[in-house]
N, C-alpha and C positions, 0 to 999 in steps of 0.2 A: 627486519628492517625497522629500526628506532624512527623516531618522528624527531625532528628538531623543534623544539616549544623555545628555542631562542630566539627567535627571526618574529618578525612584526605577525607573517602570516605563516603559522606550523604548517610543514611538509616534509615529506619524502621523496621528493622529486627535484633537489636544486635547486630551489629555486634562486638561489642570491647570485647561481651560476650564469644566469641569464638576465640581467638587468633589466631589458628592456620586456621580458615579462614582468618582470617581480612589477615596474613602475607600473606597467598596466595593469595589473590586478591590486595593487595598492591604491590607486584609482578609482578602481570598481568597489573596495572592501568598505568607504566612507556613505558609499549607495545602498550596499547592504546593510551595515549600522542602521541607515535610518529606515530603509522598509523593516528592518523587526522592529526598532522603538516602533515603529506605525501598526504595523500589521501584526506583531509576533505577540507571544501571551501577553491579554490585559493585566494590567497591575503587579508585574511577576518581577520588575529592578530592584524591588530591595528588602530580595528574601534570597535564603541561602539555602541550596536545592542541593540532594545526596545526590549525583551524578556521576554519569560514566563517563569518560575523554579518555579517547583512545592513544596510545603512547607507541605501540608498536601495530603492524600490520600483519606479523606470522599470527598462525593457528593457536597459542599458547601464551597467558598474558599481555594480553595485548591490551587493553582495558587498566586506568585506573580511577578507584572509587573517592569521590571527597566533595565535602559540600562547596559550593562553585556558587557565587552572584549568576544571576540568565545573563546581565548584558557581559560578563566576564567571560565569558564561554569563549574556550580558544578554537571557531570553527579554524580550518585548514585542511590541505589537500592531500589526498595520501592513497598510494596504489599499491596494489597488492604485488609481491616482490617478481621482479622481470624473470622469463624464462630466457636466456639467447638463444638455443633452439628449437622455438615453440616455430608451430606452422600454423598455415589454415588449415582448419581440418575439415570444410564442407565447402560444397560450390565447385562452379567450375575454376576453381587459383587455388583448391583442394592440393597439398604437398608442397606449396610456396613456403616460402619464407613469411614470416607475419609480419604485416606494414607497420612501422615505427613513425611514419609521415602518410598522411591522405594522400591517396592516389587521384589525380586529379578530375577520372573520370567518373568517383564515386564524392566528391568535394559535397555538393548540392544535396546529395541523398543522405550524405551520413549528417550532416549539419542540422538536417530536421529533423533525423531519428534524435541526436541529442538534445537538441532543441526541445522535442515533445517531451522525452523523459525528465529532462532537466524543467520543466513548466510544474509537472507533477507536485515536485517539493517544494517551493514556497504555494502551493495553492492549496495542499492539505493545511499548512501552517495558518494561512486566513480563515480555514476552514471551521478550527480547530480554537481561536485567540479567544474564545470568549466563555471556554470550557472550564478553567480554573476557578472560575466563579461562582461554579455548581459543583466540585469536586464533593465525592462522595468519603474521599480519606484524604490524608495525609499522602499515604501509600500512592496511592491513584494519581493525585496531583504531581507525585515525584514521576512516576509512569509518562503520563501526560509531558511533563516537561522533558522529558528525556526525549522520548518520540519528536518535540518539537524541536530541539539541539539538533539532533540527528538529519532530521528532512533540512531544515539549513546549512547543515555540511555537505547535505548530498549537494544541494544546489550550488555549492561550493566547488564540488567533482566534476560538475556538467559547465558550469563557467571556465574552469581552469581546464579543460579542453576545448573550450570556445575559444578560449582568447591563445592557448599554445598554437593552434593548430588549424587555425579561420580566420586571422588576420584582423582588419578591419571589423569585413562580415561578423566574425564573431562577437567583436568585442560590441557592434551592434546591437547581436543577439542577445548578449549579456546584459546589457543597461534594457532591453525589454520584456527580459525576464522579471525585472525589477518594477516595473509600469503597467502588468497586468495587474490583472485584481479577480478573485475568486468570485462570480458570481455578479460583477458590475455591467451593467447593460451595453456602455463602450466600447470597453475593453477585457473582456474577461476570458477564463484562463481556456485553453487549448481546446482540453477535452471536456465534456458535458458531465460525465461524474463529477469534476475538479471545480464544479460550479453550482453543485449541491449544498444547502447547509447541513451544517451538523449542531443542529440545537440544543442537543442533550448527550448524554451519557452512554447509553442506549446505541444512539446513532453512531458514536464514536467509538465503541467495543467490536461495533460489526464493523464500522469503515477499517479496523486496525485488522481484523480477523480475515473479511473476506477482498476488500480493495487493498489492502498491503501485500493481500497473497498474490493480489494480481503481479503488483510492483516484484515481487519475488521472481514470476514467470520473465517477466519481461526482462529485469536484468540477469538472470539465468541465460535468458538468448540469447544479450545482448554482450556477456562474458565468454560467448564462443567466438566473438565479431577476430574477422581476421585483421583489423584495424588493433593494436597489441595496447596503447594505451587507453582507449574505449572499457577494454576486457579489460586490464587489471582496474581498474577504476572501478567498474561493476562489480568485479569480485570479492573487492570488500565493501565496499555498499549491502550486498548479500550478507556479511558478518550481521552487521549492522540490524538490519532488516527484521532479523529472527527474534529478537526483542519488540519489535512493534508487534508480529504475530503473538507472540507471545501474550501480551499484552490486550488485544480483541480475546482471544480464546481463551483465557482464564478470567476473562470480566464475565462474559458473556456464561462462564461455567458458572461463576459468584453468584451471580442474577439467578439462575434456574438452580444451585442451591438452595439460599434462599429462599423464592418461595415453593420449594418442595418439602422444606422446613415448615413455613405455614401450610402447606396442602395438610398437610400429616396432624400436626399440633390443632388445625382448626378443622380435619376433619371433612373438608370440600373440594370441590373444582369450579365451584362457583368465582367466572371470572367478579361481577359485580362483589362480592363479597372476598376476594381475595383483593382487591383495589382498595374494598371498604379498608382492608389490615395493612394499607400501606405497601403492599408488593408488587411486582409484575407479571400477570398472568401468563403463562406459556404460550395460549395462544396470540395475545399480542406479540411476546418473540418472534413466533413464527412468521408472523405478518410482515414484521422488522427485517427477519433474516431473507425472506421473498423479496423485498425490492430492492435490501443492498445485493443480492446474488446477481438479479435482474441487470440492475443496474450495470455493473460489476462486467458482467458477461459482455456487455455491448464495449466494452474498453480493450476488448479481443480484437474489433474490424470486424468486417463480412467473412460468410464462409469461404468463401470463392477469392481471392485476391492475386491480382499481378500484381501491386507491391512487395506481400510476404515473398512470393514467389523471385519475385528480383532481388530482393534484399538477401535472400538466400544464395541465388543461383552465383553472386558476387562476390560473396563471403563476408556480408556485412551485418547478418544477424543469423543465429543457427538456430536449432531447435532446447528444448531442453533436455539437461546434459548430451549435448550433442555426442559427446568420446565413444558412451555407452552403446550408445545402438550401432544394431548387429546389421546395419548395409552400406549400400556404395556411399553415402553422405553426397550422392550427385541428385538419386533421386528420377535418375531416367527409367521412365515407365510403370513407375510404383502409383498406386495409387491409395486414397485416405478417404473413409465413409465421411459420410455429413448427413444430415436433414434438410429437407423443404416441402413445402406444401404442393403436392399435384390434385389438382380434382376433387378437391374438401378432404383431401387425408394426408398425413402425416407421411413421409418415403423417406428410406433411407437408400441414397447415389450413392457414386464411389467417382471422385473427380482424381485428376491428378494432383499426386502428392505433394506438389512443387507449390498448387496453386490454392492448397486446404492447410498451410501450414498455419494459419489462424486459429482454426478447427483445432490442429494436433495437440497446440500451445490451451488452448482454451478445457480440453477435454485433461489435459495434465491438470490444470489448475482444478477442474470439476473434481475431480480423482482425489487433490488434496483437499479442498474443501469439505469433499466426504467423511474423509476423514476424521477431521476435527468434528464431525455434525455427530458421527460414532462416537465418540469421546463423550461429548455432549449428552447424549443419552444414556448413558452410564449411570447418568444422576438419578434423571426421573426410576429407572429400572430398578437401582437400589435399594430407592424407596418405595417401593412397589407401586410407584405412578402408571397408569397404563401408557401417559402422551409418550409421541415419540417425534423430533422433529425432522423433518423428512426437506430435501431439496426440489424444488420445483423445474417444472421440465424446461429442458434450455429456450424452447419458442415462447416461453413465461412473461410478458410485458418486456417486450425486445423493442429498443426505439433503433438499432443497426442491424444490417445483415435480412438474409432469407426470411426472416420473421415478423419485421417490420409491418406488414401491410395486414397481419393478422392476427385474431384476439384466440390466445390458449390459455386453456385454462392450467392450473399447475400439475394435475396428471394429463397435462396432454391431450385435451381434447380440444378439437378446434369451435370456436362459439362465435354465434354473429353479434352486431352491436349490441342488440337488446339484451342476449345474453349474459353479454361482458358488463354491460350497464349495471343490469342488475345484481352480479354476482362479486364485481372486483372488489365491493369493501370488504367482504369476509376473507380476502387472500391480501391484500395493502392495507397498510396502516390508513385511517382516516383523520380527519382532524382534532375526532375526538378524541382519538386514542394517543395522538401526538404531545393534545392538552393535558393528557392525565399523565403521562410520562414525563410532560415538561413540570407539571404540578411536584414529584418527587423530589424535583433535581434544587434543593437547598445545601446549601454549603456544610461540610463536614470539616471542618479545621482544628478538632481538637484532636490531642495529644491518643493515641489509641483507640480512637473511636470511629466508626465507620456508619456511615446511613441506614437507614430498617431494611430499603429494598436488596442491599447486596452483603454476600456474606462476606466474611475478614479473607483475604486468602490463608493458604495452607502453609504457606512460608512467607519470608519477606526477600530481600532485593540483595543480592552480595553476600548469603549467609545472614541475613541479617534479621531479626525477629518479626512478626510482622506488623509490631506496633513501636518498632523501632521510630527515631523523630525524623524523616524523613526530608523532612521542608522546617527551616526554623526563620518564625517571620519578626523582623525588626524595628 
């Protein structure tokens, strides 16, 4: 399915066919203009950035590369290509037909699912505007800005089903996606991660690595929705996606290169003397990767929930790859383990599986997080480093869910306040450590050159070298 780049706003959905959308979202597109001038990368209008802009939406070239102005950037709306006899394929409407219009009795509930997803994307972007400032490459900066394009297309996907498909309602929703603000006391944005800063570098490797994996889960689920334009919309957003991952986890490899590179050359593991050389100690990563995981984890909901559980039983959000698994997709009388604390110790229940679908989703994403953490240690092992960075236990400074009301430690033991008091700096970054990280982050803008803290990568972007000119400023 080709994109039309002729029309004011690109799509693959008709839009010139329906008028009285197009005026509405032509409408809404002079609102978005000004929240990125406001909000979107500082200083980033007039310089000319290697990017991606998607041209088709099948599995194979769909992507084309060339350097683009930021405000030039053709966001537009674009779904992954229709099936006509796709069904739902979980919940009780399981072997239906897949909705092409909201059913009216699910109007309200699907509105906030996209609503909350759609919040998501511009509030990484406020998150995020003030990071080109401190880029560490050329490379990184083009990275960065890519990532930024993208989350404003997604918000793109989440409005052009507000306003097809919500009326009024929607187009509401739409102009207040545009009037939150990441982190403002007022009004700020949904979820309590989406209201974090991201002050450095650092912050931003893991926000891409382990909160974009989340964003992977969730539109994962939300690409089984028996609602049909929901799904394809999700479904290439998921294209999309795998480059912001991408992105955390080979920054984050760069970093623990690097200074594995100084462990060895200088002969230490002395954190104060590895800082002395300019690098980032491992253990401070670890500290890093412990609160975004933490963090990250509570973006899942409670263990326990009737929401997941209705969202499922209706056919409004599935599990991940829901096709795959091997049962009834109804879910009567299965049940799904969990944690909580009974009588100062740690237990693992078994609830129904209807009502731990939170749990199911979360422990997928634990699983791929691991993964990447395996990769990760690769380096140190190589180098004959003994560290190894290891995930902290899911009750780990939990502000949602079963865990909330009490302090564990990251193997899991449960600890009263004093304990916690005196022990959480060596597992959380402090503000010391935040200082000495933000201290690194000075601008890298010349032509092949990269900052002391992180190594060059192993390739560059499109086949491209990796000191290729990625960004040429004006």
């Amino acid at each position: 399915m080709a994109i039309n780049y002729s029309e004011k706003i690109p799509n693959n959905v008709d839009l010139s066919g329906n008028k009285s959308l197009q005026r509405a979202l032509e409408h809404w597109q002079p609102g978005f203009l000004n929240w990125w001038s406001e909000m979107g990368p500082d200083e980033s209008s007039n310089i000319d950035v290697y990017l991606r802009t998607a041209i088709s939406v099948e599995p194979k070239g769909w992507a084309h590369f060339d350097y683009v102005k930021m405000q030039d950037y053709r966001w537009g709306i674009f779904l992954a290509p229709a099936n006509p006899e796709r069904k739902i394929n979980f919940g009780e409407h399981a072997g239906e037909p897949a909705w092409q219009e909201v059913p009216g009795e699910y109007r309200s509930t699907l509105r906030r699912i996209i609503v909350t997803q759609g919040d998501t994307e511009p509030a990484s972007v406020e998150q995020q505007r003030h990071l080109g400032l401190t880029c560490p490459s050329l490379y990184d900066l083009r990275n960065l800005f890519q990532v930024n394009v993208e989350e404003g297309r997604h918000l793109w996907a989440m409005v052009y089903l507000l306003h097809a498909h919500f009326g009024r309602d929607g187009r509401e929703e739409g102009e207040a996606l545009l009037a939150r603000r990441s982190g403002d006391a007022d009004n700020p944005r949904i979820l309590t991660a989406f209201n974090e800063k991201t002050p450095d570098w650092l912050s931003f490797f893991m926000f891409t690595f382990i909160t974009d994996r989340d964003g992977k889960y969730q539109l994962a689920a939300l690409a089984e929705s028996g609602f049909d334009p929901l799904a394809r919309t999700c479904r290439f957003m998921l294209t999309e996606e795998a480059h912001h991952m991408f992105v955390g986890e080979s920054g984050i490899a760069r970093i623990i290169a690097r200074t594995c590179d100084a462990m060895k050359e200088h002969k230490t593991e002395d954190a104060a003397k590895l800082r002395a050389l300019g690098v980032i100690d491992l253990p401070t990563l670890q500290k890093y990767l412990n609160f975004h995981y933490s963090v990250t984890a509570d973006l899942f909901g409670s263990e326990i929930s009737s929401n997941a559980a209705s969202f499922y039983a209706n056919g409004l959000k599935g599990r991940f790859e829901e096709t795959k698994l091997a049962d009834d997709h109804k879910l009567h009388g299965s049940e799904y383990p969990y944690m909580e604390v009974v009588g100062g110790q740690i237990v693992t229940k078994h609830a129904p599986a209807l009502t731990a679908l939170n749990e199911r989703l979360r422990d997928d994403w634990v699983a791929d997080v691991q993964s990447g953490i395996s990769r990760w240690n690769k380096i140190p092992e190589k180098a004959g480093i003994a560290f190894r960075f290891t995930l902290p236990h899911k009750g780990f400074h939990r502000r949602i869910g079963l865990f909330t009301e009490h302090h564990i430690s990251p193997d899991g033991n449960i600890l009263s306040e004093a304990e916690w008091t005196r022990s959480h700096a060596s597992w959380l970054p402090t503000e010391e450590d935040r200082a000495y990280v933000c201290s690194l982050m000075g601008r890298v803008a010349e032509h092949g050159k990269f900052a002391n803290w992180i190594a060059p990568p192993a390739r560059g972007i499109n086949n491209q070298p990796a000191d290729f000119e990625y960004v040429r400023f004006n």
